[in-house]
N, C-alpha and C positions, 0 to 999 in steps of 0.2 A: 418902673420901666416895662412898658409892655414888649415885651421881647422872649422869645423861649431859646433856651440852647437844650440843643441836643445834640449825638453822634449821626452821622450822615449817612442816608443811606446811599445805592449806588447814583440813583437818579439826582438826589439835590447835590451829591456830590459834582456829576457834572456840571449844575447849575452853577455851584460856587467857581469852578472855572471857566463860566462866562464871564462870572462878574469880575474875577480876578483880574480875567484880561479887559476889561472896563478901567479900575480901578488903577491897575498896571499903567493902563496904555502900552502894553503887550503882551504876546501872551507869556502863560506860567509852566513851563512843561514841568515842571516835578510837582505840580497836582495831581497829574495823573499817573505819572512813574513812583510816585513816594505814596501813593492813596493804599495801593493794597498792602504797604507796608507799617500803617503809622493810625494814629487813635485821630477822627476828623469829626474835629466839632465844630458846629453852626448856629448860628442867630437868625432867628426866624423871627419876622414881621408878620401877622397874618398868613401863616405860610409861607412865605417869602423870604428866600435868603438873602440877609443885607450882610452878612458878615461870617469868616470863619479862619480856620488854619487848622496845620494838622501841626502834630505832637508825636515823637517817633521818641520810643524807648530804647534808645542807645547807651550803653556805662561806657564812662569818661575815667582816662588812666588818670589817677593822682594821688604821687608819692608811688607809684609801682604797681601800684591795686587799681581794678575798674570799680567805680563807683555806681550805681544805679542812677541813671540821670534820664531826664526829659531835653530832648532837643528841638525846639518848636520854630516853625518855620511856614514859608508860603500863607504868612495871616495878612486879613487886611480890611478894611470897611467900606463899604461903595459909599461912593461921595457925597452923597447927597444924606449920609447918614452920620457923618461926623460933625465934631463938637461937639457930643453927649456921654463922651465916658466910654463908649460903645465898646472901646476896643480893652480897654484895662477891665470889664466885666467879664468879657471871650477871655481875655489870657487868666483870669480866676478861676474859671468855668473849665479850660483847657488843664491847667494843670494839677486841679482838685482830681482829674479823670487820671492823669498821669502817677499825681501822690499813690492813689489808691492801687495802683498797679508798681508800687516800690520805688518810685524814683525820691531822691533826696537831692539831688541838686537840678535845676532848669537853664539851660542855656541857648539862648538865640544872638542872631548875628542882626541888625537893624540899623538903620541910616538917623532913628528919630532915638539916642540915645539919649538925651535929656528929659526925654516921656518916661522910657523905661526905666531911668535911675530913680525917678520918683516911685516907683511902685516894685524897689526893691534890688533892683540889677548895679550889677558892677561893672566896668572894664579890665579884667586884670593885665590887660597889657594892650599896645600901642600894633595898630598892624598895618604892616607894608606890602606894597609889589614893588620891586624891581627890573629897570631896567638896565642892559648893559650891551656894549659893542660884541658881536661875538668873535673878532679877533681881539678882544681883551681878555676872553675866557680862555684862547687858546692858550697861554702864557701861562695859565694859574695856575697847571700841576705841572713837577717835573713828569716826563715822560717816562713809565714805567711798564712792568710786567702784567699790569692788569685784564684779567682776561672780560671780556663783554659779551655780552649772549642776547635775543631781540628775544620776548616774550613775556610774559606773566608766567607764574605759576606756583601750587599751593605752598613751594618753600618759599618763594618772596611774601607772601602773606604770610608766610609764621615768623618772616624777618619781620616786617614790619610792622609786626605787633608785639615783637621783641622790641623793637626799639623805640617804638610810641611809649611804653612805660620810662621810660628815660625824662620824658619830660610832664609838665600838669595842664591836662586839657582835653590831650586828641580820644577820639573815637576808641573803642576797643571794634574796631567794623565788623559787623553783621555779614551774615552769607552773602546776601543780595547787593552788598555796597559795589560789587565788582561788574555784576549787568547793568546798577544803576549810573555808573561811571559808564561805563559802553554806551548806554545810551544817551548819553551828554555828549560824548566826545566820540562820534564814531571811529575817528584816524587815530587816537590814542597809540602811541607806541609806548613798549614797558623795555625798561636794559637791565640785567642784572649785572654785577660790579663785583668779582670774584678773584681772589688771588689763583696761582694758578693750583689745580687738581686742591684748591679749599674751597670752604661751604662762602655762599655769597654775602658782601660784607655793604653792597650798598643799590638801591633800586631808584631809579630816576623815570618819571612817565612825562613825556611832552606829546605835545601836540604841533605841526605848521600851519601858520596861518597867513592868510593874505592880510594886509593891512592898507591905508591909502597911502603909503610910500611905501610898501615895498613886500617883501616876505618876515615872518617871524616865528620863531620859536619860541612858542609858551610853556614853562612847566608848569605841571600839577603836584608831582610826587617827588620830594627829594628826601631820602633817608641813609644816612651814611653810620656807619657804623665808627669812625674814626676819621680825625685831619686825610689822611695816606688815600681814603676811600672820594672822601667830596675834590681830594686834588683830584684824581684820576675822572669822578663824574663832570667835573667842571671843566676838565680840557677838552673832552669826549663833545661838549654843546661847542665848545671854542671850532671843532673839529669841522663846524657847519658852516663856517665862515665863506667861503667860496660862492653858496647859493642863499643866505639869508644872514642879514647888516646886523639885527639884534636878536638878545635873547631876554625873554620876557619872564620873572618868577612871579606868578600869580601871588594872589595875597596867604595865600595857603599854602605857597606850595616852593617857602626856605622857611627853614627853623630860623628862631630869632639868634641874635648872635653878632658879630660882624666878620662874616664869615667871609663877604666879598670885600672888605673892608679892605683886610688881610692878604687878599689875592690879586687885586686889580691895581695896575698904577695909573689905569685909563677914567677916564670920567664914567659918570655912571650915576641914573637916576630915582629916586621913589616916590611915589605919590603914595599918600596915603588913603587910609579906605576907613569907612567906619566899625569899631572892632567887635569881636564879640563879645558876650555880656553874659553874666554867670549870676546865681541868683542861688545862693544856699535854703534851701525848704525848709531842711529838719534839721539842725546844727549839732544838734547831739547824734544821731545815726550817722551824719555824714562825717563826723570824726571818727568814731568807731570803724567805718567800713575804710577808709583810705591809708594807705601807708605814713610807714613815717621812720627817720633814720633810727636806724638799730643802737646807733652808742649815744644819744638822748635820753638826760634821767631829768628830768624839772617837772615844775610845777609852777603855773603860773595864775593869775585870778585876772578873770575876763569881764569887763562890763560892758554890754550887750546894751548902747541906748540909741535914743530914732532910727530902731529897725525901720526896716521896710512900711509902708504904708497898712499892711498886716498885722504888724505886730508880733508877727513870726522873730522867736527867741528871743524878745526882750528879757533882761533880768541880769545878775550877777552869775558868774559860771568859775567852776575850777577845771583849768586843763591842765592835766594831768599826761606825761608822756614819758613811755620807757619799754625797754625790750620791742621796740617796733611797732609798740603801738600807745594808742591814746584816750583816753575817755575825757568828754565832756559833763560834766556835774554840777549843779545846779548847785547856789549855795559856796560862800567862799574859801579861800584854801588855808591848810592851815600856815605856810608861808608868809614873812611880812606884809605889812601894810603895801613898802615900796615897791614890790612883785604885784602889781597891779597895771593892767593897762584898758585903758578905753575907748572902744571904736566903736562903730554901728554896725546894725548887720550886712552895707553893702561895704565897708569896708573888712569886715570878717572877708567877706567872698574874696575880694581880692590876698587877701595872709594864704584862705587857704590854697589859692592856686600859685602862689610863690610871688605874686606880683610885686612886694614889696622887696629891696632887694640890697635896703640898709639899713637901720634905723635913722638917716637925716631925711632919705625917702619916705618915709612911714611918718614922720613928725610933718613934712611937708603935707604929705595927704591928710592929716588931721586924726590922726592915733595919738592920745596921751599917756604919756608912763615915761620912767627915768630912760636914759639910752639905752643902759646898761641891760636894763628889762626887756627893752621893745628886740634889742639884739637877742635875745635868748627867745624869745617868741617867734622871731625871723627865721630862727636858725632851725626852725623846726618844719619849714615848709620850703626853705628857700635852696633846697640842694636840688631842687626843678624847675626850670623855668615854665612860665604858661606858654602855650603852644596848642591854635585847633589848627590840625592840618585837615579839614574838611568847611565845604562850603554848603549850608543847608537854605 
C-alpha cells in the first residue's frame, strides 16, 4: 500500500477537516475542538491526506476502577479512496500510537458496526434515545422536598464521577470535557438535585430545541444517585410542559434500565441508534487494572479462539478472581475440565463490560461452557451494567 501514516501536524490537520467535511457531507466540528486534546493520525497519499482520526486517551470506569482506554473518533476515508482496507490499516496505525501511550481497551461509537466486528469490536449493549410527552414526565415523581439549584460546579463533577463508577463504560472525564461540552451546546443548562441543607444527590443537563413541530427538550446528563432522586429530576422536565410537548433523552444521556418503564403510564418512544463498540487490546492488563466484586473467590479456564482479526490474546487462559481483584494467566487452571468456557476475544469484550446478563444470554451469543460455569463467570463482571454516557 503506498500510503504513509503519520501524526498531524497543525496544518494537514486542518486539511483533514476539509476532507471530513467532503466525506461527511457536513461538517465535523470536534476535529478542531478535540484536535488539541487527542493523538491525530493521517494517511498520506503523495503528501496528500486521504484519510484520518483522532484517538483521545480517556480511562473507562469498569467494575469501580478507570481503565486506561483509547477512545477513537471523527475517523473516516475520502471517497474516492475506499474499498481498499484503507481504513482498518488507520485504526491499526491509530491504536498502535494509543497502545504505546498505556491504553488497554479501544472504544468507538460507529454506524458501519459489522466492518468493526471483524477487526475485533464488540457491542456490549443495545443503545437508545428516548422520546416522551412531557406532561407524562410531570406525573413520575411524587412531589417532594427536593431542593434544585441552576449551574455546574466542581461538586457535581466529583458527583458524577462518583457515580460513573456504578456502572462499565462511561468516561472517567478529563478537565477539558466541560469547555468541550460548552462548545457543543452553547444553551446547556446543568440542575443539581439536593435533599435539603444535604450534599447533591443527582445532576440532570438539557438543552431546548426548536424542532419541525414544535419545541423540545433534549437531555445530555442524567445522573441520579437513587429511585427518590431521578423521581424528583423527572417531574422537574414534566415541569416544562406548559412551553414544550416533549422531552427528548439523547442516546447517552439515560442509563440503561427501565427506568421510564416504571414511571410513565403515557406512551412513549425510542429509536435506536448504532452503539458503541469496545475492543479489549491487552487481556491480561486489562483484567489486572479493573475492579471486581470483593466476596468472589473462583477460578475459571478461559479459551480465547477467533480473536480479532490480530490475533490479539488468542490461547487458553486461567482467571482467577478474589479479594477484589483478578488475574489473567496463560495456561490452564488447576480446577475441572467442566470449569471451562469458550468465547472469542469480541465476545470476552463484551463479559468484561457486563453485557452478558444470564447464562441463556451468553449461550445465545455463542459462549460454550456448562450454565453452571458460564453463571459464575457472569457473576464476575455482571454487578455493572455497560453504560457510555458520552458521545465522541
Amino acid at each position: 500500500m503506498d500510503v504513509e501514516f503519520v501524526e498531524a501536524d497543525d496544518a494537514q490537520w486542518k486539511e483533514y477537516g476539509a476532507l471530513a467535511r467532503r466525506a461527511y457531507g457536513q461538517p465535523v466540528p470536534d476535529i478542531a475542538r478535540l484536535g488539541p486534546h487527542a493523538d491525530r493520525r493521517l494517511a498520506l497519499r503523495n503528501g496528500k491526506v486521504v484519510a484520518g482520526g483522532l484517538g483521545l486517551l480517556v480511562p473507562q470506569w469498569f467494575g469501580g476502577r478507570p481503565v486506561p482506554a483509547a477512545s477513537l473518533g471523527c475517523g473516516c476515508v475520502a471517497p474516492e479512496e475506499r474499498g481498499a482496507r484503507l481504513a482498518a490499516h488507520l485504526l491499526q496505525e491509530r491504536i498502535r500510537a494509543l497502545r504505546e501511550k498505556g491504553a488497554v481497551l479501544a472504544t468507538l461509537w460507529t454506524a458501519s458496526g459489522g466492518y468493526v466486528r471483524r477487526l475485533g469490536w464488540e457491542a456490549p449493549a443495545q443503545v437508545f434515545s428516548w422520546t416522551v410527552a412531557t406532561t407524562a414526565l410531570k406525573q413520575a415523581g411524587a412531589a417532594d422536598t427536593t431542593e434544585i439549584t441552576h449551574g455546574d460546579t466542581a461538586q457535581l463533577a466529583e458527583l458524577r464521577e462518583r457515580l460513573a463508577g456504578r456502572w462499565n463504560g462511561p468516561w472517567q472525564r478529563p478537565e477539558w470535557w466541560g469547555a468541550w461540552q460548552q462548545e457543543q451546546h452553547p444553551d446547556l443548562a446543568t440542575y443539581a438535585f439536593c435533599e435539603p441543607g444535604g450534599e447533591p444527590g443527582g445532576v440532570l443537563a438539557v438543552t431546548a430545541e426548536r424542532t419541525p413541530s414544535g419545541r423540545q427538550l433534549t437531555v445530555h446528563d442524567f445522573w441520579a444517585r437513587d429511585g427518590r432522586t431521578a423521581d424528583a429530576m423527572l417531574a422537574f422536565l414534566g415541569r416544562h410542559h406548559a412551553r414544550i410537548p416533549t422531552v427528548r433523552f439523547e442516546r447517552t444521556g439515560l442509563p440503561p434500565g427501565p427506568l421510564l418503564q416504571h414511571r410513565l403510564a403515557g406512551v412513549r418512544s425510542a429509536t435506536a441508534w448504532h452503539p458503541w463498540m469496545l475492543r479489549v487490546l491487552d487481556p491480561v492488563r486489562a483484567v489486572e487494572l479493573r475492579g471486581w466484586p470483593a466476596h468472589l473467590d473462583d477460578e475459571i479456564t478461559l479459551d480465547l479462539t477467533e480473536a480479532d482479526s490480530t490475533g490479539t490474546g488468542t490461547g487458553r487462559y486461567t482467571l482467577s478472581v478474589g479479594g477484589g481483584r483478578a488475574h489473567l494467566r496463560p495456561g490452564g487452571a488447576r480446577s475441572s475440565r467442566s470449569a471451562v468456557v469458550t468465547l472469542t476475544g469480541e465476545q470476552f469484550a463484551v463479559w468484561y463490560a457486563g453485557g452478558y446478563r444470564s447464562p441463556a444470554a451468553a449461550a445465545l451469543a455463542g459462549l460454550r461452557g456448562e450454565p453452571a460455569v458460564l453463571g459464575r463467570l457472569l457473576a464476575a463482571t455482571a454487578d455493572r451494567e455497560p453504560w457510555l454516557a458520552d458521545y465522541f
